[in-house]
C-alpha positions as CSV (number, residue, x, y, z in Angstrom):
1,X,-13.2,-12.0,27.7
2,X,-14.2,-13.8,30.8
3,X,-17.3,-16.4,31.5
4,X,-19.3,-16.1,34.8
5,X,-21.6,-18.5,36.0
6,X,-24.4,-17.3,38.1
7,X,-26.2,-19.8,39.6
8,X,-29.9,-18.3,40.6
9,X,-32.5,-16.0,39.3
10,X,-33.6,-13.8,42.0
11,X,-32.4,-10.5,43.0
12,X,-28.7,-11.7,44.0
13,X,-28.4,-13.3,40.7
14,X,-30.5,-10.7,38.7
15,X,-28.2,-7.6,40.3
16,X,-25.4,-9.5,40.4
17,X,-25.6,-10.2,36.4
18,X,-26.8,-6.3,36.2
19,X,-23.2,-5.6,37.9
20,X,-21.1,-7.9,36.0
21,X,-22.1,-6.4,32.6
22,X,-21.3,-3.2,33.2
23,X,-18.0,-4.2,34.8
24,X,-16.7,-6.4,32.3
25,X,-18.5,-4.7,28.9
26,X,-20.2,-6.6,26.0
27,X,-18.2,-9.3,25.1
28,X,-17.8,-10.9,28.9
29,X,-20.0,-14.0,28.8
30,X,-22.7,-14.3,31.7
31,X,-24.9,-17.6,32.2
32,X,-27.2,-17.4,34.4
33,X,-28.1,-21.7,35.9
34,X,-32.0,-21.3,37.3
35,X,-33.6,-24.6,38.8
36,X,-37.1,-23.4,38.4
37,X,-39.0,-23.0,35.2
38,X,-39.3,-19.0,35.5
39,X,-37.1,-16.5,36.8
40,X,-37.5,-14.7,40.2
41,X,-36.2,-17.0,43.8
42,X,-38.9,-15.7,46.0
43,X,-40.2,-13.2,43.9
44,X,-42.9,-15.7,42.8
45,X,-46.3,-15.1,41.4
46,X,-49.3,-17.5,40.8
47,X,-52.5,-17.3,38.3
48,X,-55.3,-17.7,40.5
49,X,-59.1,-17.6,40.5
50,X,-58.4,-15.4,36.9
51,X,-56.2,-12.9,39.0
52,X,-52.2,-12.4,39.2
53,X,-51.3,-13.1,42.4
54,X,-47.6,-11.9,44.5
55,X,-47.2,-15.4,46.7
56,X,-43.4,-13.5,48.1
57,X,-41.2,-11.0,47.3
58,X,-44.3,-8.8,47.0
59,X,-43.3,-5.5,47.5
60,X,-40.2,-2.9,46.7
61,X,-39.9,0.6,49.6
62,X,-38.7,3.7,47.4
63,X,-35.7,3.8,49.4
64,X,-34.5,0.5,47.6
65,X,-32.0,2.0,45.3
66,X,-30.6,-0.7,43.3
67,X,-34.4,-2.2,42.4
68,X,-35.3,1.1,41.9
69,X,-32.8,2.1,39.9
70,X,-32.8,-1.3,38.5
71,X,-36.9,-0.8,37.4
72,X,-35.9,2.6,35.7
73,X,-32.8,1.6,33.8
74,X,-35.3,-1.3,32.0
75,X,-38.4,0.6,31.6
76,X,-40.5,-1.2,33.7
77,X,-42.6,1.3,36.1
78,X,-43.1,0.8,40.0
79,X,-46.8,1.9,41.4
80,X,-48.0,1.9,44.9
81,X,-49.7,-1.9,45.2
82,X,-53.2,-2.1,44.1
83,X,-55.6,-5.0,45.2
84,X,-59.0,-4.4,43.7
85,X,-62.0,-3.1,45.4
86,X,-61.1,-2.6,49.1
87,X,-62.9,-5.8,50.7
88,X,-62.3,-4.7,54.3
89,X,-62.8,-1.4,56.0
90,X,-59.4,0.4,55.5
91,X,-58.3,-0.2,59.1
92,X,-55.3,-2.1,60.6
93,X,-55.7,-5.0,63.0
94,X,-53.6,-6.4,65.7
95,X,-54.6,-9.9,67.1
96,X,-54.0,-11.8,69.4
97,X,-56.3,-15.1,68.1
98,X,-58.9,-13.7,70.7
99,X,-59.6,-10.1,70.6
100,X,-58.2,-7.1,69.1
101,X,-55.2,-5.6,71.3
102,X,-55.1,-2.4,68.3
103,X,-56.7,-1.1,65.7
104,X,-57.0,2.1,63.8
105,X,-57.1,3.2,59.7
106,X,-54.3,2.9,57.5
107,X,-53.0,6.1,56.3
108,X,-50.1,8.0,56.8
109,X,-51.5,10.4,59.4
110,X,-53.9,8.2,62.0
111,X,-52.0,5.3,61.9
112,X,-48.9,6.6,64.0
113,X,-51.5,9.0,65.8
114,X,-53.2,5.8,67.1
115,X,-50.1,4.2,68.1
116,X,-49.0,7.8,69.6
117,X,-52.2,7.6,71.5
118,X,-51.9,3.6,72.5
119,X,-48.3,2.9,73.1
120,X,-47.0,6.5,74.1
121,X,-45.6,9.2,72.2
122,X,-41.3,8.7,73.5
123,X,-41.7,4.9,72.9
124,X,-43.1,5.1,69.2
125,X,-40.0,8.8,68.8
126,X,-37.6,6.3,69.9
127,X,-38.3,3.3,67.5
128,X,-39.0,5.6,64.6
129,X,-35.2,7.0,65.3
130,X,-33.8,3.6,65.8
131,X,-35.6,2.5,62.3
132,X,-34.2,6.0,60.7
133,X,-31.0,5.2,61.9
134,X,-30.3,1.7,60.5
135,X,-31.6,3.1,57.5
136,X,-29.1,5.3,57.1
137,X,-26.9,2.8,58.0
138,X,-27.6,0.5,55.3
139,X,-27.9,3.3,52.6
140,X,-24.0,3.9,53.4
141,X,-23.5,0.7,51.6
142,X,-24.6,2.3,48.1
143,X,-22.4,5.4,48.9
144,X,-19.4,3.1,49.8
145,X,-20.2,0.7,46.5
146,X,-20.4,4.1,43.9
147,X,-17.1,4.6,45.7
148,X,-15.4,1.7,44.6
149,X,-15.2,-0.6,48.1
150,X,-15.0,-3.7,47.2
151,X,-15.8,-6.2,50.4
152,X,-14.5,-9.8,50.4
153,X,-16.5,-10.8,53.4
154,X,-20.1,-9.8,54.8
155,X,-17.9,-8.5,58.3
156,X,-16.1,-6.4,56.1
157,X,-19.3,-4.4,54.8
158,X,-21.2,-4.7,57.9
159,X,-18.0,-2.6,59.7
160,X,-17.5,-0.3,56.8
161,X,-21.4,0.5,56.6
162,X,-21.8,1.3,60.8
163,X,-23.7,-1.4,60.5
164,X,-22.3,-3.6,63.6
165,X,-24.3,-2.2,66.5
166,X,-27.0,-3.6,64.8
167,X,-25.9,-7.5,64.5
168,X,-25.1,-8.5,67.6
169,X,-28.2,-8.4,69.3
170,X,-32.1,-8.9,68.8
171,X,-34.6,-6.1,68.0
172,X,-36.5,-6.7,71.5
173,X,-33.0,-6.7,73.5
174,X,-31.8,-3.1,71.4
175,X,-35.7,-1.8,72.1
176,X,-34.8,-2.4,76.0
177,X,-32.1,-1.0,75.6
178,X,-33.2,2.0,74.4
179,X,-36.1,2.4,77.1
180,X,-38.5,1.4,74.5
181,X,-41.4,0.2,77.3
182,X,-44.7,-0.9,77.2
183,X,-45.8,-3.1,74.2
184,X,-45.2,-1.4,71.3
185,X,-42.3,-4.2,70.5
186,X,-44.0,-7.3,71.9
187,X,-47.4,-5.9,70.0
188,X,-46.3,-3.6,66.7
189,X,-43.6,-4.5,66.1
190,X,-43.9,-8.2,66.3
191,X,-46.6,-8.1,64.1
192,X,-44.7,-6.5,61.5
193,X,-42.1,-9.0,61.6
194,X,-44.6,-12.0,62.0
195,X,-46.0,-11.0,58.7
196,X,-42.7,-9.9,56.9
197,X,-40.6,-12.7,58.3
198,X,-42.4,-15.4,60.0
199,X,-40.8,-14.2,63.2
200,X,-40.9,-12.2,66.4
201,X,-38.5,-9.0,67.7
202,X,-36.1,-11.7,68.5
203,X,-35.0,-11.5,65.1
204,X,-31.7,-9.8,64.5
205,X,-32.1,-6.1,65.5
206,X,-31.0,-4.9,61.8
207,X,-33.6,-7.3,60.1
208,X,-36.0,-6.2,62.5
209,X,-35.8,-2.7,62.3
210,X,-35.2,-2.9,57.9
211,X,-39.1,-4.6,58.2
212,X,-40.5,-1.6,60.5
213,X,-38.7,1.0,57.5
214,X,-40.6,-0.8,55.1
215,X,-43.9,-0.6,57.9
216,X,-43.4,3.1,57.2
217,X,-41.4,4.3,60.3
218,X,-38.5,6.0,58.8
219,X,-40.7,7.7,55.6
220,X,-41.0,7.0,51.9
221,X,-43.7,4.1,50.9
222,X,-43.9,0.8,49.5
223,X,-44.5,-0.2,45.2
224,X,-44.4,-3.0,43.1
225,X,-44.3,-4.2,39.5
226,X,-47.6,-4.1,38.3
227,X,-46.8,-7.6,36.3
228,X,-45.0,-8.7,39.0
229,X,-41.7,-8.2,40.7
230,X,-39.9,-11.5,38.9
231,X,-41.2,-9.7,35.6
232,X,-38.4,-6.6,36.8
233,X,-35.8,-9.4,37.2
234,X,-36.9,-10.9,33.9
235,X,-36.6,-7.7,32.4
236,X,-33.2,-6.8,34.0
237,X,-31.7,-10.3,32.8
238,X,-32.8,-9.5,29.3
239,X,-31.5,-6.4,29.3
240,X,-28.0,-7.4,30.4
241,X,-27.6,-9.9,27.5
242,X,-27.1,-12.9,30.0
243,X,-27.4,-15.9,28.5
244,X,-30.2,-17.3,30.8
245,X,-30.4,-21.5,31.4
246,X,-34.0,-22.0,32.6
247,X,-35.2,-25.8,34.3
248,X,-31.0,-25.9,34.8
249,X,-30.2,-27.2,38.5
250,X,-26.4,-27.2,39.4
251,X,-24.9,-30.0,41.7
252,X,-21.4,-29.2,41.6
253,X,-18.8,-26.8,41.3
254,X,-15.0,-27.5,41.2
255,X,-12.7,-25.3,40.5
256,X,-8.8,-25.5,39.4
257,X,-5.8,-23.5,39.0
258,X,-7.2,-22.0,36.3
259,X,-11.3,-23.0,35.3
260,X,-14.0,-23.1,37.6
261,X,-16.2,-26.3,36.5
262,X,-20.0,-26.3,36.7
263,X,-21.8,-29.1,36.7
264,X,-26.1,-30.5,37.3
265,X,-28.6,-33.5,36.3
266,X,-28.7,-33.3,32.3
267,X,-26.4,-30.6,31.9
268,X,-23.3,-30.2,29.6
269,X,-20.4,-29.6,32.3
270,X,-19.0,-26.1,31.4
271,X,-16.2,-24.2,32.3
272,X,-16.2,-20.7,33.6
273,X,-13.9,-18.2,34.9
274,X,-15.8,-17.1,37.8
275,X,-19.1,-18.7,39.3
276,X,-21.4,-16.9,42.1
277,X,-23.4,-18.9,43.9
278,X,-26.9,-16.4,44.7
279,X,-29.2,-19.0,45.8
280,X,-29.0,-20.2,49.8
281,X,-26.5,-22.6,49.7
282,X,-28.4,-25.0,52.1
283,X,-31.2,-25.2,49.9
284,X,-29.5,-25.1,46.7
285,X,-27.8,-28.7,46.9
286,X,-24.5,-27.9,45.4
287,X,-21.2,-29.8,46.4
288,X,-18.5,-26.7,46.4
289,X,-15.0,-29.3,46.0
290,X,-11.8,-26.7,46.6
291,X,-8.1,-27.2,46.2
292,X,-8.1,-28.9,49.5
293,X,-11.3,-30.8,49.3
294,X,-15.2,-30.3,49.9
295,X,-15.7,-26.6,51.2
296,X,-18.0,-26.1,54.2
297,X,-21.3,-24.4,53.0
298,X,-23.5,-25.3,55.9
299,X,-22.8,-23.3,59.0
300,X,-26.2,-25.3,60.5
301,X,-28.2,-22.1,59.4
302,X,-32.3,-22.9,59.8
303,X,-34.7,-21.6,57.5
304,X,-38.0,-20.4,58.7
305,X,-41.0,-22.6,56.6
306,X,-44.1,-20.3,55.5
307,X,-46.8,-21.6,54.9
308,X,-48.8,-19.3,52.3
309,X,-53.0,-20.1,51.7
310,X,-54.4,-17.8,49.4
311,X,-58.7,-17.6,49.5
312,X,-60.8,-16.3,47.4
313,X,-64.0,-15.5,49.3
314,X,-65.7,-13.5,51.8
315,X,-64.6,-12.8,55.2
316,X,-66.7,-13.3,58.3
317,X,-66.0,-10.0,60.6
318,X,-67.2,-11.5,63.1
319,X,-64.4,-14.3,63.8
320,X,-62.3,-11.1,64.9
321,X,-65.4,-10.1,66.8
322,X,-66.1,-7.5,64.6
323,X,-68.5,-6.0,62.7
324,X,-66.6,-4.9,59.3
325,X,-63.8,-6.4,58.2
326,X,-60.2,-5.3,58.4
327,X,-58.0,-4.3,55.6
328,X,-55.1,-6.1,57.1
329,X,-54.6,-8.5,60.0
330,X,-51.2,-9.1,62.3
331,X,-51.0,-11.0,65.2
332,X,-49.4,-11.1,68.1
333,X,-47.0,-14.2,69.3
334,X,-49.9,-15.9,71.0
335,X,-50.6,-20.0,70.6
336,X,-54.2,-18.7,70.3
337,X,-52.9,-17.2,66.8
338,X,-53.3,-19.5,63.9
339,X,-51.8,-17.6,61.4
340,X,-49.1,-14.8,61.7
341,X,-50.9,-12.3,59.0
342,X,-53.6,-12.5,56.5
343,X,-54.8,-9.8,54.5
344,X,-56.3,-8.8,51.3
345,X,-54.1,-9.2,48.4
346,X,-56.5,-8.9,45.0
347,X,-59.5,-8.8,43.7
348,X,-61.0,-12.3,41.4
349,X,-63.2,-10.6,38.5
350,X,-64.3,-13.7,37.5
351,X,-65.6,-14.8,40.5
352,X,-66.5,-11.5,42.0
353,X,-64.8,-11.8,45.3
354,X,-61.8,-10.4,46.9
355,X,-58.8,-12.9,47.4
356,X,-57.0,-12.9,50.4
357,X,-53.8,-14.3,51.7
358,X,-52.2,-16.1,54.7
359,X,-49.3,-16.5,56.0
360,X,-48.3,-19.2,58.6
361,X,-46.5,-21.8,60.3
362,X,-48.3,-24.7,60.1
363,X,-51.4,-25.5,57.2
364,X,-54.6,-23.7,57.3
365,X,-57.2,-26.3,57.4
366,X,-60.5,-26.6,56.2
367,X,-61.9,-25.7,59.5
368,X,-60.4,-22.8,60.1
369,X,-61.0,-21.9,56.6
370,X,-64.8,-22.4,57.5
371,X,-64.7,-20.1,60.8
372,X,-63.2,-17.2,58.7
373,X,-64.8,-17.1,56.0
374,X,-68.8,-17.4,55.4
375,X,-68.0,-18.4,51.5
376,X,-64.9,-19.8,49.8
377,X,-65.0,-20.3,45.9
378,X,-61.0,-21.0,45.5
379,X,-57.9,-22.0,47.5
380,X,-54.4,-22.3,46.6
381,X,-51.8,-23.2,49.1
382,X,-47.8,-22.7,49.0
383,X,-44.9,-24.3,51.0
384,X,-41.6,-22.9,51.1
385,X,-38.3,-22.3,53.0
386,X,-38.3,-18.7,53.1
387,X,-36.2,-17.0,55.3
388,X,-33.3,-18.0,57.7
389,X,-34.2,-17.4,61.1
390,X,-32.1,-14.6,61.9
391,X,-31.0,-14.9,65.1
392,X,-28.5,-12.0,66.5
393,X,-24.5,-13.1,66.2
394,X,-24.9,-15.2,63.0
395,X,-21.9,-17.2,61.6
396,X,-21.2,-15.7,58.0
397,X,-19.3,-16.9,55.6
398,X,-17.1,-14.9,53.1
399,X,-18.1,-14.4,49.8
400,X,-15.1,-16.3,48.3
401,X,-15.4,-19.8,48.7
402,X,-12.8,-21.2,46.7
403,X,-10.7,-19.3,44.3
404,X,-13.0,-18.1,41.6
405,X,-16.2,-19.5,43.8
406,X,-18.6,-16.9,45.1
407,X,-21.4,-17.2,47.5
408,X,-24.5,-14.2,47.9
409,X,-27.1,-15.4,50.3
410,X,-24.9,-15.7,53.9
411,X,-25.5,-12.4,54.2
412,X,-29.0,-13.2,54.7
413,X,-28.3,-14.0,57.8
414,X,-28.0,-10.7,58.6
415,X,-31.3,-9.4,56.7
416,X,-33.7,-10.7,54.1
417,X,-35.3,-8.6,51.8
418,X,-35.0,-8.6,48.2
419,X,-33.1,-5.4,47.9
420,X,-30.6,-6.4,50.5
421,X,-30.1,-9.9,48.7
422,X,-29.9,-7.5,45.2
423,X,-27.1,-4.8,47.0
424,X,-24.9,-7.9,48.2
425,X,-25.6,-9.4,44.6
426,X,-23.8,-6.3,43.7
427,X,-21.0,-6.1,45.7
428,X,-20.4,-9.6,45.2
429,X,-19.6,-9.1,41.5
430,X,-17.5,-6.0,42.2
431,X,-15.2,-8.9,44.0
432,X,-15.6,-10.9,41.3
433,X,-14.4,-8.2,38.3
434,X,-11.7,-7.7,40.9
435,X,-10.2,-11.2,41.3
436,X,-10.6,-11.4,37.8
437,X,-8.4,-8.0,36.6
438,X,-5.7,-9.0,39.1
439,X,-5.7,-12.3,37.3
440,X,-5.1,-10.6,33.6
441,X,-1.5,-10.4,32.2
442,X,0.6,-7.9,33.6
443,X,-2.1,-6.6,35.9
């Protein structure tokens, strides 16, 4: 039976484990390396002021199919995201650090009749097609996998799945293209993607238009694991008997004509048939050495830094010039905006405040911590190299490295989510069993 490294907890690794097992049955032995003490990549949660608190990889859309289906094969239920007693006034607000530019309640019915009503009826038909239709773009890809496509490099996918119209420009440039006018990009949409991504429509037009599906524009609604979305990928890694190396950083992996050899700080070197790299191989450190020397694993990708400040407190409604406080906050691509979204995210019993969260480019400091809020009881702040910025065109590398070396997370480039990262995971290790049957006696 075959070993398989996996080197990563989060959704590639967690799917990619999920896959393996049922490709290569019982006996096939799966290690999964993690760096970090707990399991989940960006699916990260904090105890804070007595509350459990998402700091990324926050929520799942029911169109997800592999975390959905993933969350029902382990028995660990999805609900629609709860965050105490509502703080704020139900409403959505778009900011531009000065005044509001929109507002109007979140619900499924208002919402897109306020936008109807500010940014015209044709331009909000036309992005909600566009969103529909990369959708259904990207759902090919589960169709094509139950098939039995197996993909050796991210090109290969993106063509099979229709997915290339997509890549090779940015979500404002396909909106123009379209005759999406007015500001519903530059205003909406941006704000979307400033609080999913960091970023602006110039992100990739597939990214782009993935984070207004998940905004609602092409149906279904957004849920999470009530103990946390890591808690799923726990689960998941449990259930598929992988042997699971917590506080475990790997440094190196060579492979030969036959073994592939893992090796980190204080651990064991080990020998595997197979390993999959599903951690973002500029972040993850790890010296690839192929049959012909070091392999390239930097194609001089950037990663976009988030900075995440989580309050407990209460808000002052009237640094938005307001009178009630909003439910939720996104801004506009304004230097007057210090933060790209902030929002409330929980509710601190012990404390008896809501808890509300930031995200942003640079730190939030003390004083602008003392214009928001008129009382703050707790702060807790997070750095971290989230995303790639995901610029149209991107260089991607193929999944095989090296013989028997796998990589998950240059598809990122392309989109960032964690289902997307969990569906490559997958089709990753359908390579992977691949490579490894044609390698078998008499195959």
């Amino acid at each position: 039976m075959p070993d398989v490294a996996i080197i990563g907890s989060g959704s590639a690794g967690t799917l990619a484990a999920w896959r393996l097992r049922q490709l290569l049955g019982p006996e096939a032995g799966i290690v999964v390396f993690e760096r970090e003490p707990a399991v989940g990549g960006r699916a990260h949660h904090i105890q804070f002021a007595g509350e459990q608190i998402e700091l990324g990889g926050t929520l799942i859309h029911t169109d997800n199919r592999r975390l959905i289906d993933l969350a029902a094969a382990v028995g660990v239920e999805l609900t629609e995201r709860r965050t105490g007693p509502p703080a704020g006034d139900g409403s959505l607000l778009l900011w531009d650090g000065r005044e509001a530019v929109f507002q109007a309640p979140l619900d499924g019915l208002r919402l897109p009749l306020a936008l109807i009503r500010q940014y015209g009826p044709f331009n909000l038909l036309k992005l909600r097609t566009l969103a529909k239709q990369a959708k259904a773009a990207w759902n090919s890809v589960y169709g094509l996998q139950d098939q039995g496509s197996v993909f050796e490099t991210p090109q290969a996918l993106i063509a099979a799945a229709g997915l290339a119209p997509y890549i090779q420009e940015s979500l404002a440039e396909l909106a123009k293209g379209r005759g999406i006018r007015g500001h519903l990009i530059d205003h909406f949409a941006t704000g979307v993607l400033r609080d999913m991504y960091n970023q602006t429509s110039d992100v990739i037009a597939l990214a782009g238009l993935v984070g207004l599906a998940g905004a609602g524009l092409a149906g279904g609604k957004l849920v999470a694991a009530p103990s946390g979305n890591s808690a799923l990928l726990a689960a998941a890694l449990e259930r598929s008997g992988a042997e699971l190396l917590l506080g475990s950083r790997v440094d190196g992996i060579v492979p030969d004509a036959v073994k592939v050899s893992v090796s980190g700080p204080g651990l064991t070197p080990r020998s595997f048939d197979a390993a999959v790299i599903a951690a973002p191989l500029e972040l993850a450190g790890i010296a690839v050495e192929g049959p012909d020397g070091p392999v390239t694993t930097d194609v001089g990708r950037r990663f976009q830094e988030v900075h995440v400040t989580v309050v407990a407190g209460e808000v002052n409604p009237a640094f938005f010039g307001l009178r009630a406080v909003p439910g939720d906050i996104l801004t506009t691509d304004s230097p007057q905006a210090q933060f790209k979204a902030f929002g409330q995210t929980g509710h601190s019993r012990s404390l008896g405040v809501p808890i509300w969260k930031f995200f942003s480019a640079e730190p939030v400091g003390e004083e602008l911590l003392e214009r928001v809020f008129v009382e703050v009881k707790a702060v807790h702040r997070h750095l971290w190299q989230a995303y790639p910025v995901l610029e149209p065109a991107p260089e991607l590398l193929a999944f095989r490295l090296a013989p028997g070396v796998y990589q998950v997370n240059g598809f990122e480039s392309v989109v960032s989510t964690l289902e997307t990262e969990g569906a490559v995971g997958w089709s990753v290790a359908d390579l992977v069993a691949r490579d490894l049957r044609a390698r078998q006696p008499g195959a």
